[in-house]
N, C-alpha and C positions, 0 to 999 in steps of 0.2 A: 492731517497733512500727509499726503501720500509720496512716497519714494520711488524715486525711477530707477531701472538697472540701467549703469553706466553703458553697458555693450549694445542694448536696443531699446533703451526708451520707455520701454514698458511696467509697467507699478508693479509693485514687487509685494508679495502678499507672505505672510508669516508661516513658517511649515516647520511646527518643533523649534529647534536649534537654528533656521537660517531662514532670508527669506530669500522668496524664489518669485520668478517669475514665469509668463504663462509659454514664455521659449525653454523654460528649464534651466535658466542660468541661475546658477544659487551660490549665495555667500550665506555664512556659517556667523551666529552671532557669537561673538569672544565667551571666555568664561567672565570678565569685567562685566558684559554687559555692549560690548562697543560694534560696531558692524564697519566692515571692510569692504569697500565699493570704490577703491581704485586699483582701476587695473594695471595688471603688466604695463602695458602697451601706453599709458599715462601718464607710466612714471620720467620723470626724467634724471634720477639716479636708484642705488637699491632703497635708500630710506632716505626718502625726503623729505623734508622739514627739520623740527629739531630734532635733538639729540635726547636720551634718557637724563644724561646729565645736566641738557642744560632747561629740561623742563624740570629738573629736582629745584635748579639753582633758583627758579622763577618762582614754584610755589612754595618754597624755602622764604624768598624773599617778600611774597604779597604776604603770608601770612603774619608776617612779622607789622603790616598793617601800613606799610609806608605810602600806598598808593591807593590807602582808604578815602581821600577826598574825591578823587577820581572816580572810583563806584559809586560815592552820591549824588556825583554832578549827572554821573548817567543815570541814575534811578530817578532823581529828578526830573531830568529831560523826558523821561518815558512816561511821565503821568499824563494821563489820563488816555493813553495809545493801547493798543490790546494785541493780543498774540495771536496765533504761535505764533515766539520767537527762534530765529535763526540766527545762531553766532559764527559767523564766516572765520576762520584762525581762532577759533576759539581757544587755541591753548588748552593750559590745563583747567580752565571752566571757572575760574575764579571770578570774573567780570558776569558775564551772563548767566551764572547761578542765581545767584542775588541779584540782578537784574528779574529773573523771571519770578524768583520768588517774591519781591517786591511789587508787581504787575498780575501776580497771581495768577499767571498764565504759562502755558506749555512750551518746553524749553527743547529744540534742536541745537547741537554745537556740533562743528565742522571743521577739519583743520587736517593736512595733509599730514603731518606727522603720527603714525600710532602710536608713537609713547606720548605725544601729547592727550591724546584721546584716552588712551588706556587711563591714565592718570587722572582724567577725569570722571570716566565710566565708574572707577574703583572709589571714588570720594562719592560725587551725587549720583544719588540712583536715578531721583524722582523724571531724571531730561535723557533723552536719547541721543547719544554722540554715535559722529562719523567720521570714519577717514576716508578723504574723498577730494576732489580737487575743486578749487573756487570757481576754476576757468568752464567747468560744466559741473553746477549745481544739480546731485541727483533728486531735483523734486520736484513736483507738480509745478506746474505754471498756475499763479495767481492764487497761490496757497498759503502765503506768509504776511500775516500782520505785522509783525516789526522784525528788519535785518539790522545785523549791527556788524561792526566791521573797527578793532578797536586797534592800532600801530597794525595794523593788516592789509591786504587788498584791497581796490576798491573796482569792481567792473562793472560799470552801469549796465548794460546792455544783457549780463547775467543777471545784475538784480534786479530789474527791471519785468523780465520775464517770471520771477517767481513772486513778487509782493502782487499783491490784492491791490484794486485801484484807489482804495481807501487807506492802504496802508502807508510804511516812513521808513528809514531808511538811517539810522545815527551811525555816523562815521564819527572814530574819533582820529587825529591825527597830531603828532607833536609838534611843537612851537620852533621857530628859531634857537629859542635862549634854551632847548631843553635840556637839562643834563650839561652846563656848561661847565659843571665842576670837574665832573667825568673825563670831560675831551681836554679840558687845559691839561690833567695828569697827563694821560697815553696817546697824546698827539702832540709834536714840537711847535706847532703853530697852527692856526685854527683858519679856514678860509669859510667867510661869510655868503650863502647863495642864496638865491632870491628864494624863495619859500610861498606859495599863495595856501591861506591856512582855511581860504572856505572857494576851493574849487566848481567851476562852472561845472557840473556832469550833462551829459545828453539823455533828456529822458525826466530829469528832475528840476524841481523849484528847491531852493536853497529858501527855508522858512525861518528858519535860524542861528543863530553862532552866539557859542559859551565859552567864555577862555577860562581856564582852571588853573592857576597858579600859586605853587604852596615850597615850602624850603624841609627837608626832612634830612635824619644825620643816622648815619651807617656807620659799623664798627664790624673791626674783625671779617667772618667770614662773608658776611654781609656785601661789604665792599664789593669781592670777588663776585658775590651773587648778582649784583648789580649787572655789572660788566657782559655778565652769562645773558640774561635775558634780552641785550640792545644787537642792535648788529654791529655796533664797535668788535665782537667777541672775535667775527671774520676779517677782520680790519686789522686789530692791533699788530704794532711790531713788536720786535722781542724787548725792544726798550722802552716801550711801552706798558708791557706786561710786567718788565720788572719794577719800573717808575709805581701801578698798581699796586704788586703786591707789597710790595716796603711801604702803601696806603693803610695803617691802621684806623684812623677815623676820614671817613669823610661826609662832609658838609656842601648840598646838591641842591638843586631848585627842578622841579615837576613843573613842566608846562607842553600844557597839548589846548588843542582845541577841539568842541562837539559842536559837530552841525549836525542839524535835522531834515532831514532831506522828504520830500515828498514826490510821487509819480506826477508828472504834467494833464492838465487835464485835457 
């Protein structure tokens, strides 16, 4: 799978330490491992996406195994689909590691935050991570056998343009009831919105839909970790924060849903 430079378009070839392209524009690959391919001019703050802290708080928390049903439901989903794989907000890599390793196939991850990427670069060597942005995908057109896209964006018409005509597309996305243990603590009252959990996209056939539903119990700093990884983090009020943290145990329900999407023929 070949990478494009964000500035002109053109595939970007390996030279030492960075890769470059045939205009001369050259990004430097980290000492992690990670490659940096958005630019200035695409950002729309100085560090966008998350935070160090709160991608600690995230792989703090997966490893602790809470949202190990979730990885199986997607490794499952992906049998018998082939790579390379591209993880759109990949985070810190925990989801589509083990997706790729499981598929035995070649692992891209992508995700606007560098401490997200760094953190992953520094755990799995064997995938190639980038910081870059969803809204222009730096990669070949018709280059990726499966994208995934897991509580992340979803732009058809970017992914559309990089998957192979054969390839699929798993989005996962969360449920109505997710995490309603969460929002009864640090929200005074909870308002219900229509939610559609397997979206019409332009461009795709919706081939299938997997609901995943499971109850796991958080303690200590845990709880707080929780909290770090949702967008509630930018939400909460301050009495909400402190309703949380006087949270010593809490007792939560996981539910998302995985469609499987495919290119229209």
């Amino acid at each position: 799978m070949n990478l494009l430079c964000p500035l002109c378009g053109e595939i970007l070839q390996k030279a030492e330490r960075s890769l470059v392209c045939p205009n001369r524009h050259s990004f430097d690959i980290a000492r992690q491992g990670y490659v940096n391919l958005l630019p200035v001019q695409n950002k729309r703050s100085l560090n966008p996406g998350d935070t160090k802290e709160q991608v600690q708080s995230r792989r703090e928390f997966l490893d602790g195994g809470f949202y190990a049903p979730i990885c199986e439901a997607l490794c499952k989903m992906a049998e018998g689909l082939s790579g390379p794989v591209l993880d759109v907000g990949c985070g810190e890599g925990y989801y589509s590691s083990r997706l790729a390793e499981s598929m035995g196939a070649e692992l891209w991850g992508l995700d606007i935050s560098k401490e997200a990427v760094r953190f992953a670069a520094g755990r799995y060597k064997e995938a190639q991570w980038l910081c870059a942005s969803a809204a222009r995908l730096p990669v070949e057109d018709g280059s990726v056998g499966l994208l995934t896209s897991l509580f992340a964006v979803t732009l058809p018409e970017e992914f559309l343009r990089v998957l192979r005509p054969d390839g699929a597309f798993v989005q996962v996305l969360a449920a109505p009831d997710h995490l309603l243990g969460l929002k009864n603590i640090i929200y005074p009252s909870l308002t219900e919105k229509p939610k559609d959990s397997a979206p019409e996209l332009p461009g795709f056939t919706l081939e299938r839909s997997e609901f995943v539903r499971f109850s796991f119990t958080v303690e200590g700093k845990q709880v707080q970790n929780l909290l770090s990884m949702t967008p509630h983090v930018y939400r909460i009020s301050k009495e909400g924060a402190e309703a949380l943290a006087a949270t010593e145990t809490l007792t939560d329900t996981a539910s998302c849903v995985l469609n499987l999407y495919r290119p229209k023929k």
